[in-house]
KOLTI-86158 format. One record per residue (C-alpha): x, y, z negated; residue in one letter. Coordinates in pm, whole numbers, plus 50000, padded with zeros to 5 digits. Layout:
N
XYZA ...
This chain:
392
513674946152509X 515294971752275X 518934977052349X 521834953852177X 523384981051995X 520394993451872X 519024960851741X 522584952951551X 522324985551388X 518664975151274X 519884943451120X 522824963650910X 520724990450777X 517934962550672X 520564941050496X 521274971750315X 517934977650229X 516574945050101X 519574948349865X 518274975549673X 515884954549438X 513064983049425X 510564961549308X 507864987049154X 508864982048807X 512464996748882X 513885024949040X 513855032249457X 516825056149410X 519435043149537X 517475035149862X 516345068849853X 519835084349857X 521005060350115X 518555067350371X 518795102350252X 522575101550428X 521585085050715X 519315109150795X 521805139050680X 524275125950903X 521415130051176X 521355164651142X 517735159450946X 515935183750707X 515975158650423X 513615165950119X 513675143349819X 510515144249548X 511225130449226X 508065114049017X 508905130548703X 510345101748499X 513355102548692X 512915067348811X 511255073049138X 511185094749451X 510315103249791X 511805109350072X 510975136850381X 513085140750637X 512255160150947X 514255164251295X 512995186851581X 511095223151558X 510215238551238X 506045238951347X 503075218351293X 501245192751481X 504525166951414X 504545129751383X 505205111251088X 507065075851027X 505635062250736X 506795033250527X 506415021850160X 509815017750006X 508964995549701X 508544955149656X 506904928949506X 508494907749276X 510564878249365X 511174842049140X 514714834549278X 513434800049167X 510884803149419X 513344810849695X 515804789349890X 518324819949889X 519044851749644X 515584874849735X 517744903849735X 520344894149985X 519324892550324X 519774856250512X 519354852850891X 518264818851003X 516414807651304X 515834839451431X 514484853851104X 515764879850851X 514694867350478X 515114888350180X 512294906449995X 510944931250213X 511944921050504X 508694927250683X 506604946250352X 507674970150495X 512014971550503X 511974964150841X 510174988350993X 511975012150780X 515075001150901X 514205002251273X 513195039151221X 516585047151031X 518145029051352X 516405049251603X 517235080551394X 520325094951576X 518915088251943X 515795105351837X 518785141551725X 520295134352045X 517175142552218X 515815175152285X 512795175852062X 509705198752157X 507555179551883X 508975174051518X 509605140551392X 508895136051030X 510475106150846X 508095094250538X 509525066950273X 507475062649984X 507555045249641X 505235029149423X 502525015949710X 502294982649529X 500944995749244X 498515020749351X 500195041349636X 501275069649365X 504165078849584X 502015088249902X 499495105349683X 502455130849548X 503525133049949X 499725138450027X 499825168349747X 502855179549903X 501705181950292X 498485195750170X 500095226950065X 502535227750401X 502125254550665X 503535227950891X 501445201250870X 501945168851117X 499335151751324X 500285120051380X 500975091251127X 502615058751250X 502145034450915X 504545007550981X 502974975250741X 503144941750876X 500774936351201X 502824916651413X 502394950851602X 499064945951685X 497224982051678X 495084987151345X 492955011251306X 490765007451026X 491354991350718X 489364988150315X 489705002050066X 491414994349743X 490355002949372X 492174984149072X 491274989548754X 492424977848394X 489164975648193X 489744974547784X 487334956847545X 488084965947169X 486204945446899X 486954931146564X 488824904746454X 487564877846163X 487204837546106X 486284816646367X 483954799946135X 481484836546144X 481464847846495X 478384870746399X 480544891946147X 483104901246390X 483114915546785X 484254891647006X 486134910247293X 486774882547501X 483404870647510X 482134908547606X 485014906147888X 483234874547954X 479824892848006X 481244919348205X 482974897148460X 479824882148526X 478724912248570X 481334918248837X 480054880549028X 476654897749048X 477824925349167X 480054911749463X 477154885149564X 474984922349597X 477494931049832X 478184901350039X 474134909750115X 474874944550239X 476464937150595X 476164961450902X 477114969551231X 479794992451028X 481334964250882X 480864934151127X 484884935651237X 486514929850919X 486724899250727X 484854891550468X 482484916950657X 481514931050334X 482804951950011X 484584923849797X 485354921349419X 487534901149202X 489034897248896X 492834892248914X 493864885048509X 492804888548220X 494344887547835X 492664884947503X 492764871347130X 495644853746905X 494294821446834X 491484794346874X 490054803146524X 490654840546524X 487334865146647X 489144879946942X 489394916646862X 490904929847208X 490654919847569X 491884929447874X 490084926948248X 492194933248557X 489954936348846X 489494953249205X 487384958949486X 487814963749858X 484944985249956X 483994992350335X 482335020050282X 482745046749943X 478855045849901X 479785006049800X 482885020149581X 480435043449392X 477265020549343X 479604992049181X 481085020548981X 477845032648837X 476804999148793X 479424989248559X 479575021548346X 475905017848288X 475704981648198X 478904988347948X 476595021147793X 473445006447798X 473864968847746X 477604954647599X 478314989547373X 475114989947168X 475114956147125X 478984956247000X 478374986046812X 475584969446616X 478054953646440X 481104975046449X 480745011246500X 484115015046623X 483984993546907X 484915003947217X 485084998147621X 487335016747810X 488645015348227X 491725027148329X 491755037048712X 495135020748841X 494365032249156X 492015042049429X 492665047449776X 490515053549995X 490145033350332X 491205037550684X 488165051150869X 487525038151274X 487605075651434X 486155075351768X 489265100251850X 492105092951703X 495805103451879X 497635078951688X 496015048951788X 495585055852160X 499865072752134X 500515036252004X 498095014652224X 499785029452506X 503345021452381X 502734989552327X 500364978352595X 497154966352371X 494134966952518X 492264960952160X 492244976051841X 491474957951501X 490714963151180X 491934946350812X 491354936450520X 494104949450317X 494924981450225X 497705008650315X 498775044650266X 496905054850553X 493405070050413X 495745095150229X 496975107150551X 494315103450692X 491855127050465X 494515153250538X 492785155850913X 495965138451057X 495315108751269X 496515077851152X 497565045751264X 498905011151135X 501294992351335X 504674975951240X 506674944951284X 506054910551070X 502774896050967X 501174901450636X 500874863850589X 504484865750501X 504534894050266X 504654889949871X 506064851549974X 508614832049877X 511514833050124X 509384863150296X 510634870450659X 510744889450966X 511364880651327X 514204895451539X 511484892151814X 509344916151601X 512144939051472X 512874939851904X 509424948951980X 509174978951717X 511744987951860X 510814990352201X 507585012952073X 510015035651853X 511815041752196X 508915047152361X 507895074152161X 510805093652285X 508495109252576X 505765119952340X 508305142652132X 510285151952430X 507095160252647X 504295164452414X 501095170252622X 
């Protein structure tokens, strides 16, 4: 069981964190320069990377030796959108009941964030042999775009870490291997006219229509390919889905735009790329000529909102056996969702995903985390202590 003090200062630092509202849409700043003066006061190397609009940053913060091989704590520092009407208390205030901390956040991923900015100054106390890299991210709702700038950043580094510790929701159970996760926004531009002539004008919602089945043919091709590579996860195959979509002005109008939200989770990138190819060639070969028959100008186009790449099972990975030892699992798992970690890891670090809360709560109403979980992340940040004190 983590110590008193150290669980108390967890709790204040996570109350101040759930109220910054740094739902993607917004700004992370102010979080950003908060946990940029915790870490200051730490004695920390503290690097801040701005997005470019101004809105948005990162955060790298580093205590220890100036050399490679360090390990990083990695957490996304954006949110999900809240309805207060949806909640029984204000989503951005944090509200302890039961043994649970609410707010928005909480445990996707504030709280794991908070427990590292808690464990901060015992980590400067210590005489570190192995740096200690602090990694908060933003935008990793909306297509990790924060962790791919960090990814750009440690790419050109001399001092490149190791070790990633990705601290999303797992109840701290050990993960290490996750999906994929593409989204795309997928554009269908016809021409409008009367309802009464649908063969004068091109209908864009029902070519969205056409290509969304497209997409159900597709995913019941991939519930067939199953393997011994993909018999842990669940579904144990590369899923699609269509989350929204948005077309036309009225009942009698020709709809002359559409939109298609959609994703997949692949398993494996061979899945990513034959769905891919798939799509662009029925849109060529099938929906465009037929569109274009009637208006020249028609037009299909996909916008990539996002593709990153899965968390590959390594038969050696440092990470995962650093963190099965802290935390005494004898199993590893894998998941469905996605996380930051395929960045990392296509750097050559090691990565591994383990952090307090369960993702069953995260993107709910009244979202939560334990103090029982909060305790036990704790008790593995502590534990790390030897690994940076006495690296092997």
């Amino acid at each position: 069981m983590a110590a008193s003090h150290l669980l108390s200062s967890t709790r204040e630092i996570l109350d101040k964190l759930i109220g910054f509202p740094t739902v993607s849409a917004d700004s992370n700043l102010d979080l950003i320069a908060y946990a940029a003066n915790l870490l200051e006061d730490c004695g920390a190397r503290v690097s801040v990377s701005g997005d470019g609009t101004g809105s948005k940053a990162n955060l790298y913060a580093t205590l220890g030796p100036e050399t490679a091989g360090g390990l990083v704590l990695s957490g996304h520092t954006d949110v999900v959108p809240a309805d207060p009407a949806e909640w029984h208390s204000d989503p951005f205030s944090m509200r302890e009941a039961d043994g649970r901390i609410h707010g928005r956040g909480a445990c996707d991923m504030k709280g794991f964030i908070a427990a590292a900015l808690a464990k901060a100054p015992e980590y400067a106390a210590l005489d570190l042999r192995r740096p200690l890299h602090f990694a908060l991210t933003y935008d990793e709702e909306v297509g990790c775009f924060g962790a791919r700038q960090l990814a750009e950043d440690l790419r050109r580094s001399e001092l490149l870490p190791s070790v990633v510790i990705i601290g999303e929701p797992t109840e701290m159970r050990v993960i290490e291997g996750h999906k994929g996760c593409y989204e795309y926004t997928t554009s269908f531009y016809g021409t409008d006219g009367h309802g009464s002539e649908p063969e004068k004008g091109v209908n864009a919602i029902h070519v969205a229509a056409r290509f969304i089945g497209r997409i159900l043919e597709l995913a019941e091709d991939m519930r067939l390919k199953t393997g011994a590579d993909c018999a842990r996860f669940s579904p144990p195959w590369t899923t699609l889905q269509t989350g929204r979509i948005e077309g036309g002005s009225a009942r009698n109008v020709i709809a002359r735009h559409c939109t298609v939200e959609w994703e997949m989770r692949p398993v494996r990138e061979a899945d990513a790329q034959q769905v891919k190819a798939a799509l662009e060639a029925y849109c060529r070969d099938d929906l465009l000529p037929r569109m274009r028959a009637v208006c020249p100008d028609a037009d299909i186009v996909t916008e990539v909102i996002g593709e990153v790449a899965g968390l590959a099972v390594m038969s050696e990975n440092e990470a995962r056996d650093i963190v099965r030892a802290l935390t005494g699992a004898n199993l590893c798992d894998v998941v469905a969702f996605g996380t930051e970690a395929g960045l990392f890891q296509a750097l050559g670090m090691s990565v591994v995903v383990c952090g307090p809360g369960s993702i069953a709560q995260a993107h709910q109403p009244d979202e939560f985390v334990s103090l029982d979980q909060l305790d036990k992340c704790l008790d593995m940040l502590t534990g790390l202590e030897e690994t940076l004190v006495n690296p092997a």
